[in-house]
C-alpha positions, 0 to 999 in steps of 0.5 A: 839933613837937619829937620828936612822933610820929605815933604819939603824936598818934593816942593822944592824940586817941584819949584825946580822943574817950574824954574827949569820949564819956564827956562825952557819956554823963554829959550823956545821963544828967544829961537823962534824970534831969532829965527825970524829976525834971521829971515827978515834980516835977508830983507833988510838990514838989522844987524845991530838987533840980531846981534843983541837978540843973539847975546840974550840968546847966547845968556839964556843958553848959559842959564839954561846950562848952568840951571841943568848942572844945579838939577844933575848936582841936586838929584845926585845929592838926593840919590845918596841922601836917599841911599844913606837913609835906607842905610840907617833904616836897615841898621836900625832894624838889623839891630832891632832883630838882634835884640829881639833874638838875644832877648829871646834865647836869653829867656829861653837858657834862663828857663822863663817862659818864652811862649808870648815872645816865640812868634815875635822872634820867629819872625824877626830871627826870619827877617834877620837872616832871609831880608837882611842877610845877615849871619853872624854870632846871632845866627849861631846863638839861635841854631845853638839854642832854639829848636828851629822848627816849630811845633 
């Protein structure tokens, strides 16, 4: 994803969806006239008119499909760019708790006061285990070394 900003994804999907809608106006206009010529051919003979209006036709519906896999390809790719950075953001933070926690109990077998850094790793031993779900050697490090109920 390189030095792609949200930002710059919302516009260029912004400039899609107007792609797309004019796309859509153009097919709505290219059926009407067919339409029209249709009845009109009843009354007279424009075969060779119809016929072209009708490949344009038949060209603007290619686009329109080819236009409509781009935007299923792009939002798919989106979904999983979207996925892999929440990932990357929940490892980050899972690491950030499991240094939060090693340094704590580190602090407390070391008999260093621990009383500024006690709320901190509360919450981060907290969110490690109720948002993370996470339960591992951390899990046992703190049940092995930190009274878990505060006082």
């Amino acid at each position: 994803m390189g030095n792609v900003t949200l930002g710059q994804i919302v516009i260029f999907l912004a400039q899609i969806a107007g792609v797309i809608a004019s796309i859509g106006a153009i097919v709505g206009v290219v059926i009407k006239l067919t339409n029209w010529i249709k009845k009109k051919r009843k009354e007279q003979e424009i075969n060779p008119i119809l016929d072209e209006i009708q490949k344009i036709y038949e060209k603007i519906d290619s686009i329109n499909q080819n236009v409509d896999g781009v935007k299923r390809d792009m939002s798919d790719k989106m979904d999983e760019a979207y996925k892999q950075m929440n990932d990357k953001i929940d490892s980050l933070e899972i690491n950030q708790c499991k240094d939060v926690i090693v340094d704590f109990v580190t602090d407390i077998k070391s008999g260093r006061n621990v009383a500024s850094k006690e709320a901190r790793a509360y919450e981060a031993y907290d969110k490690y285990i109720n948002v993370y779900h996470q339960n591992s050697y951390i899990h046992k490090l703190w049940e092995d070394n930190v009274n878990t109920t505060k006082e």
